[in-house]
C-alpha positions as CSV (number, residue, x, y, z in Angstrom):
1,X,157.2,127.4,83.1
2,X,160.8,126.9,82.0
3,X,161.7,124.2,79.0
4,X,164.8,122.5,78.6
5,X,165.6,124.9,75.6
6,X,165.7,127.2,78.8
7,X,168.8,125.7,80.9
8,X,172.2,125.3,80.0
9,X,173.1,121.8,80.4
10,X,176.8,121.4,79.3
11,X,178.6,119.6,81.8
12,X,176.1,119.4,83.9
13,X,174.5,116.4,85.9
14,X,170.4,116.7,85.0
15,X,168.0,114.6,87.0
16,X,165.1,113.5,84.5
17,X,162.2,112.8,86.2
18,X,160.9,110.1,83.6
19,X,157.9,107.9,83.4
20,X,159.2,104.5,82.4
21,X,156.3,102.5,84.1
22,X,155.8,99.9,82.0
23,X,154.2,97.0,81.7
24,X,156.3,93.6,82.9
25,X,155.8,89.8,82.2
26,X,159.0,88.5,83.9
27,X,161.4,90.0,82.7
28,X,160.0,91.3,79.6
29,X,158.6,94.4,78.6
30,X,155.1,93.9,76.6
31,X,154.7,97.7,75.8
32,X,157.6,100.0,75.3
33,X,155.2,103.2,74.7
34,X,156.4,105.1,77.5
35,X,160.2,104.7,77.0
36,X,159.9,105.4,73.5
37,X,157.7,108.6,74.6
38,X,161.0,110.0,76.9
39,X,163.6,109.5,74.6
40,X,163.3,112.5,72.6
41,X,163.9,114.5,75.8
42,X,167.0,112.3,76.9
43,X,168.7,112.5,73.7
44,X,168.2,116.4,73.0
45,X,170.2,116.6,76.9
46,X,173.0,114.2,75.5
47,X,173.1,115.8,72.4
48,X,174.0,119.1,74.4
49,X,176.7,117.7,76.6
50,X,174.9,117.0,79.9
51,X,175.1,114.1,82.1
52,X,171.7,112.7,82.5
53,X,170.5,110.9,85.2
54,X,167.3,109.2,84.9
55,X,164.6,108.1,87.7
56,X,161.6,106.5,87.7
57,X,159.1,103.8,89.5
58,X,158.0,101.0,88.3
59,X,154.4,99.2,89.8
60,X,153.9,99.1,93.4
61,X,156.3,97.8,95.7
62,X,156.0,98.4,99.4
63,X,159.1,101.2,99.8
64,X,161.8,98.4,100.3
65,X,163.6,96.7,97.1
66,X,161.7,94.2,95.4
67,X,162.8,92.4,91.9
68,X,160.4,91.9,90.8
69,X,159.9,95.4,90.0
70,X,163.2,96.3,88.5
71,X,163.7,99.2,86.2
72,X,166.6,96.5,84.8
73,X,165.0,95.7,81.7
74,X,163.7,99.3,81.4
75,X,167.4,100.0,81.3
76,X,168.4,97.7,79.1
77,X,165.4,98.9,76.5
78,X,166.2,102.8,77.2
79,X,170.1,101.7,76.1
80,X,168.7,100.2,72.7
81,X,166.4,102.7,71.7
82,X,168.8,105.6,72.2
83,X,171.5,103.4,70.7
84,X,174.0,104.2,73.6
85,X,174.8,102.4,76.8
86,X,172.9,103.5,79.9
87,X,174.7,102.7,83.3
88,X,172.3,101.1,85.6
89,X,172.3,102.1,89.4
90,X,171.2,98.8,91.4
91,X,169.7,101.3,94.1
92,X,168.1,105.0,94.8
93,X,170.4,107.1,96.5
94,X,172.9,105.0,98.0
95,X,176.5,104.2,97.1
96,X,175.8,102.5,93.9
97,X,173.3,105.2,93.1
98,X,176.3,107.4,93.9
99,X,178.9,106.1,92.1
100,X,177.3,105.4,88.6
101,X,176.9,109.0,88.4
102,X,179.9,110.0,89.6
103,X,181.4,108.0,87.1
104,X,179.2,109.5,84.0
105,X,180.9,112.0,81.7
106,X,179.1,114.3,79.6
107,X,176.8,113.1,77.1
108,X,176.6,109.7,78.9
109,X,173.4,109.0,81.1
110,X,172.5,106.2,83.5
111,X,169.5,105.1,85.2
112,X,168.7,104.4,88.7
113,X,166.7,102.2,90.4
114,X,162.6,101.7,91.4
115,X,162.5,104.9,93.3
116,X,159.3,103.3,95.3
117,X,162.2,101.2,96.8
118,X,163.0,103.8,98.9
119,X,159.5,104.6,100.9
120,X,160.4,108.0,101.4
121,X,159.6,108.5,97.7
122,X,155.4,108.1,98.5
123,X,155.5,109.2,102.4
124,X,152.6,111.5,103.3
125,X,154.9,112.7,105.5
126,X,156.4,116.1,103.9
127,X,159.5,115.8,106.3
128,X,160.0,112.6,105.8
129,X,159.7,112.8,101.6
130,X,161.8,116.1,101.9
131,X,164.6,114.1,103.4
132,X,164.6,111.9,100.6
133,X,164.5,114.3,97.8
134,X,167.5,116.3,99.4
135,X,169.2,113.2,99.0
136,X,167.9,112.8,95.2
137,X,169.1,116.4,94.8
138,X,172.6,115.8,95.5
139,X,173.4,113.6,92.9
140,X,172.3,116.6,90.5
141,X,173.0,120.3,89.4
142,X,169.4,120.6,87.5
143,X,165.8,119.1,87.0
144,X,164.3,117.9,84.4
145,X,160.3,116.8,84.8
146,X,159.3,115.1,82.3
147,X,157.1,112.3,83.8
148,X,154.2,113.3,82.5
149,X,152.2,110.4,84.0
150,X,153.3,111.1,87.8
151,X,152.5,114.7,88.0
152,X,149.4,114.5,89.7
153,X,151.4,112.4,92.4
154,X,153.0,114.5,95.2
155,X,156.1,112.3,95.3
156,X,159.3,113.5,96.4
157,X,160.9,113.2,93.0
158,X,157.8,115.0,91.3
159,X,156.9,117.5,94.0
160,X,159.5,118.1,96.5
161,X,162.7,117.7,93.8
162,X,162.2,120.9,92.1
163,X,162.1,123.1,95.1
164,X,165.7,121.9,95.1
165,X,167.1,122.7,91.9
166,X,166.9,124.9,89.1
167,X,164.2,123.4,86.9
168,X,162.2,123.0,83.6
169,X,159.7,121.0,82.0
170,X,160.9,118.5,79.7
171,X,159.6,118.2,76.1
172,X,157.0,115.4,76.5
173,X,155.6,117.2,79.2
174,X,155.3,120.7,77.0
175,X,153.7,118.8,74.5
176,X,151.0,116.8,76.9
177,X,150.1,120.5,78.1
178,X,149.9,121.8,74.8
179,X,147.4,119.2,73.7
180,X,145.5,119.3,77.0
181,X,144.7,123.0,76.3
182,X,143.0,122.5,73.4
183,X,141.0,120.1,75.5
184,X,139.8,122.9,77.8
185,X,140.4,126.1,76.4
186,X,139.8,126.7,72.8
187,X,138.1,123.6,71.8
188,X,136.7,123.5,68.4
189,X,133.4,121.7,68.3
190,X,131.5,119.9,68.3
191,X,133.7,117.9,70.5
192,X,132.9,114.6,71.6
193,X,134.1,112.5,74.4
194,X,134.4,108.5,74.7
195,X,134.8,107.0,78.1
196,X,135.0,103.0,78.9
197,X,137.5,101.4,81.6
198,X,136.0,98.9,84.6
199,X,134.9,101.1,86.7
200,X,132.4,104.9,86.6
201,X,133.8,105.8,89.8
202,X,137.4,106.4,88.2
203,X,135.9,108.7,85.8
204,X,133.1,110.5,87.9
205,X,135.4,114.1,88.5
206,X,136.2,114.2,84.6
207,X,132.8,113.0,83.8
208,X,131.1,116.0,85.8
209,X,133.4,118.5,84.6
210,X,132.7,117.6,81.1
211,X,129.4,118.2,81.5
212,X,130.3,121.6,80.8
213,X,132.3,121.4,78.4
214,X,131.5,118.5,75.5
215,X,128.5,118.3,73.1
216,X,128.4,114.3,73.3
217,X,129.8,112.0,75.8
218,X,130.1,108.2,74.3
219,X,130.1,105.8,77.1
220,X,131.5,101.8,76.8
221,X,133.8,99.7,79.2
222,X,132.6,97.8,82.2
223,X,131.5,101.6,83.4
224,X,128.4,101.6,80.6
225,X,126.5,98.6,82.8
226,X,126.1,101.1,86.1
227,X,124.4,103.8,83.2
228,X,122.4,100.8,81.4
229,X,121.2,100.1,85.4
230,X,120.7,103.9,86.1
231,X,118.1,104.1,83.0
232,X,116.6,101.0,84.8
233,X,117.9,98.4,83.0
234,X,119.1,94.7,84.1
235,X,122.6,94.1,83.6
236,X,122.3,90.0,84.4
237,X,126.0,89.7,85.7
238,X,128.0,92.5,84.2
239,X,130.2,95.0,86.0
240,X,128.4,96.8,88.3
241,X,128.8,99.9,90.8
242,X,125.7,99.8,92.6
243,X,126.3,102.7,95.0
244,X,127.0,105.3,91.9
245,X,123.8,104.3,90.1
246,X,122.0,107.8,92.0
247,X,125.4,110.1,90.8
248,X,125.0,108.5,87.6
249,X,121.3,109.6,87.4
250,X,122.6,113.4,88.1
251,X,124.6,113.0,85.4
252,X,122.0,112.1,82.7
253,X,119.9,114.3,84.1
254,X,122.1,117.2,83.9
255,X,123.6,115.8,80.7
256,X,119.7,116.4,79.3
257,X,118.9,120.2,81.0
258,X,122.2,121.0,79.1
259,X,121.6,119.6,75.6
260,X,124.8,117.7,76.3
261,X,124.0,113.8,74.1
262,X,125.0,110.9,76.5
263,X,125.5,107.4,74.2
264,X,125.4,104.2,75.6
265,X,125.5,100.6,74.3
266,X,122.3,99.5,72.6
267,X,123.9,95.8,71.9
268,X,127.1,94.1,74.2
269,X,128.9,90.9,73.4
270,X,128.4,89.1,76.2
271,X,129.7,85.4,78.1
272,X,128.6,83.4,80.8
273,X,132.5,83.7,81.9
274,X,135.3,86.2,82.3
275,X,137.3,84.7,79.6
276,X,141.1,83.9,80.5
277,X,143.6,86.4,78.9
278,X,146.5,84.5,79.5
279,X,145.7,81.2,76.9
280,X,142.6,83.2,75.4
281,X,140.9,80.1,75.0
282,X,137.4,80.8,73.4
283,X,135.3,83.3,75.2
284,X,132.0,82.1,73.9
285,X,130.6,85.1,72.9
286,X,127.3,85.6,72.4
287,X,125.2,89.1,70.8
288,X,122.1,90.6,73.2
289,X,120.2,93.7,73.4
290,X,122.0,95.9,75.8
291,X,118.4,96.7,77.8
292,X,118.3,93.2,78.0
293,X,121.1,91.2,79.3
294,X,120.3,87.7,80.6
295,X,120.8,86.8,84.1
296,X,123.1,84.5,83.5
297,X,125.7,86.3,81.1
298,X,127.9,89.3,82.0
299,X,128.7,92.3,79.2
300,X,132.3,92.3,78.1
301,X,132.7,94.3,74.7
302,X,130.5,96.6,72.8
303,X,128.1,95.2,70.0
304,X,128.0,95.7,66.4
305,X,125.5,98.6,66.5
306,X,126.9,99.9,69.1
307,X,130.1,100.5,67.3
308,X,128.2,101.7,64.2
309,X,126.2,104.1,66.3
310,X,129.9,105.4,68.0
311,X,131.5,105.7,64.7
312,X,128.3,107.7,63.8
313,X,128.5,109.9,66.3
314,X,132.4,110.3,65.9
315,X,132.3,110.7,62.0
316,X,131.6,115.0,62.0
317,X,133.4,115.6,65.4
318,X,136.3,118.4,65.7
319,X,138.0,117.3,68.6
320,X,137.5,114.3,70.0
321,X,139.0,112.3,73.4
322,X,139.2,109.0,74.5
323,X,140.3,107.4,77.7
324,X,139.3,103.8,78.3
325,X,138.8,100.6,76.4
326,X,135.3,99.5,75.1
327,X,136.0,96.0,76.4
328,X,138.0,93.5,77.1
329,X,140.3,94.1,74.7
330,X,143.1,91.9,75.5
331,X,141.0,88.8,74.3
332,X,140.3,88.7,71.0
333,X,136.5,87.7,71.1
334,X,136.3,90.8,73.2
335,X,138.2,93.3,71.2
336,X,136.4,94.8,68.6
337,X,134.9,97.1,70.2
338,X,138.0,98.9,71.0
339,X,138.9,98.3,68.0
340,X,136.1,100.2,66.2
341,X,136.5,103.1,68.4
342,X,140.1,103.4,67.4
343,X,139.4,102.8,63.2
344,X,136.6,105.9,64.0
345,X,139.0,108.3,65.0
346,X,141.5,107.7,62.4
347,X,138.4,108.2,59.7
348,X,137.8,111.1,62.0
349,X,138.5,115.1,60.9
350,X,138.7,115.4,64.3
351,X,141.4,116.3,66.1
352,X,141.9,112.9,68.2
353,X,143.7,112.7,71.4
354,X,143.7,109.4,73.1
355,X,144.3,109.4,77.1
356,X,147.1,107.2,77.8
357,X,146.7,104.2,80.2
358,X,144.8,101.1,78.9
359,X,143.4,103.3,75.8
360,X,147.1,103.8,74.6
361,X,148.2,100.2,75.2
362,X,145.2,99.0,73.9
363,X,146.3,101.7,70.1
364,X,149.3,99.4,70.0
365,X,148.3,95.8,71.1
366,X,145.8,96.1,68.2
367,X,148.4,97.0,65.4
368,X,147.4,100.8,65.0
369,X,150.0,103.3,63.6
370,X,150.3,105.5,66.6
371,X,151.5,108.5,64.4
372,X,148.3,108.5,63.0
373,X,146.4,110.0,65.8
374,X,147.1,113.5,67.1
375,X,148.1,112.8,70.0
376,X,148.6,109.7,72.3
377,X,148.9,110.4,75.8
378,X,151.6,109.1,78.3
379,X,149.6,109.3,81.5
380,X,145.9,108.7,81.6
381,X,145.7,109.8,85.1
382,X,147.2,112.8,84.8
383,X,144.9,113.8,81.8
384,X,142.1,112.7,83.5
385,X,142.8,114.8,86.6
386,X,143.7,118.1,84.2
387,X,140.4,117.4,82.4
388,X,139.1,117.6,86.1
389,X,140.2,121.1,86.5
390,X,142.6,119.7,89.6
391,X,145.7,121.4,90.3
392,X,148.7,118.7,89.5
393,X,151.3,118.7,91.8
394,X,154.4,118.0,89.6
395,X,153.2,121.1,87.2
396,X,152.7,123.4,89.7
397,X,156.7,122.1,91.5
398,X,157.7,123.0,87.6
399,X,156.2,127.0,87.8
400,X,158.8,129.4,87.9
């Protein structure tokens, strides 16, 4: 696989497939992560003289324009943080689209807009998505992919794009693999492993997989309450995924013939309510025994022995990942939890790589220094889906 220290760029127009999906309230951007994570690639193409042209989505729209998800303020961040102006294209490929690049000269760079406005971006349809990324290839000479987040989408400007146009992987994509290697080739252990997020059937591929490859797997997150029910125990009105309980039961089962050490909550902090996140009025939280959870409360956090018992079992790891919050961490009576779980791999030895998605927003909502992990993810999907073992189609677009 190429890098960018691999094409000569000088004059010439480089389509940077970014990932710049961030999260929106209005109009304003409450975590920047992700366009801080591609501007090292940007400004190393600027630097050498080329004009840059960068694309990403943004949410879900329905393949038709929609403003409420803009890449507008994306621009407008992208401009400050590389502390240049970045021409904005109102629309994909069109005559906007068009004309802002035409107008770019070297070492300038602009981005265009949502490209899930245009539905041929996310067609099943490989004609259909082709025709689209022949029209993305004309406004460029090169490819850049350096959306690390998107690669395991086969989306035209991921998948199809590259067939088009001499390519390389950009630098935050070289690094993601690097660190994802020592994941699953040359681990040092013992390694340990800490899942959480809402639901087990998100993590059921990386969770078998792993089974093979960790010494401990540390489980919190709305996910722990199908485990607490698969070692047949009540959950009163927590998060539950009925229908994996049996999978989950292989799991612990295999987990055991291997000598691989599941963890799971012995204490949650629990409510009678989901607590609101928006005016994070009191959650009213109360303490119980996690094989014991009233009827009527639901578990929303890890406990206090719970979090001693993770940092116990984090404190002589080598390598350790984490994808997923512990709890609710966007309320404060619901936090600490996650928090614990991040403060245990900083006073780790352990080489610490957290996943991206909610884990990395949740590294920066709670005040951490991200620099002092080794490595925080930009797309916890696309780990996830490596860890599986899977083929990602925006790596294998980038092979030479």
């Amino acid at each position: 696989m190429k890098t960018i220290d691999d094409l000569q760029v000088a004059g010439q127009r480089v389509f940077v497939r970014a990932d710049l999906n961030v999260p929106l309230d209005g109009e304003t951007i409450t975590d920047d992560g992700r366009i801080r994570a591609a501007v090292p690639t940007i400004t190393k193409l600027l630097e050498r003289g080329a004009k840059v042209i960068v694309a990403s989505h943004l949410g879900r729209p329905k393949g038709a324009p929609d403003p409420r998800f803009s890449l507008a303020p994306v621009a407008r961040r992208l401009g400050e943080l590389l502390g240049r102006q970045v021409a904005f294209a109102t629309d994909t490929v069109e005559e906007n689209a068009r004309a802002t690049v035409a107008a770019l000269g070297d070492g300038e760079v602009a981005l265009l807009e949502n490209l899930r406005f245009n539905a041929g971006e996310t067609v099943k349809d490989d004609a259909e998505r082709g025709a689209f990324a022949d029209r993305l290839a004309a406004l460029a000479d090169l490819y850049v992919g350096d959306g690390f987040g998107a690669v395991h989408r086969k989306h035209a400007s991921v998948y199809d794009l590259p067939a088009r146009l001499p390519h390389a992987a950009g630098d935050l994509i070289a690094a993601e693999l690097s660190v994802l290697k020592k994941l699953t080739e040359d681990v040092k252990r013992p390694y340990a492993v800490v899942l959480g997020g809402a639901k087990v059937s998100d993590k059921l591929g990386v969770i078998d997989h792993l089974l093979e490859k960790a010494d401990r797997i540390l489980i919190g997150g709305g996910m722990a309450y199908t485990f607490l029910k698969a070692q047949g125990h009540e959950v009163g009105g927590s998060l539950l995924q009925e229908d994996q309980v049996p999978a989950v039961q292989d799991y612990l089962r295999r987990a055991k013939a291997r000598g691989v050490e599941f963890v799971l909550p012995v204490d949650v902090v629990a409510a009678s309510e989901f607590p609101d996140l928006k005016t994070k009025a009191p959650g009213n939280p109360r303490t119980v025994q996690a094989d014991a959870i009233p009827a009527d409360l639901q578990g929303l956090d890890v406990g206090p022995e719970t979090r001693k018992l993770y940092a116990s079992k984090l404190a002589d790891a080598a390598t350790v990942f984490w994808n997923g919050p512990m709890g609710v961490f966007e309320h404060p009576d619901f936090a600490e939890g996650t928090r614990a779980v991040a403060q245990a791999l900083l006073d780790s030895p352990a080489f610490t790589v957290v996943g991206g998605g909610d884990s990395a927003a949740a590294v920066r909502i709670l005040g951490f220094d991200e620099n002092a992990f080794g490595h925080i993810s930009t797309g916890g999907g696309a780990s996830l889906e490596y860890l599986e073992g899977k083929t990602l189609p925006g790596l294998a677009a980038l092979e030479d």
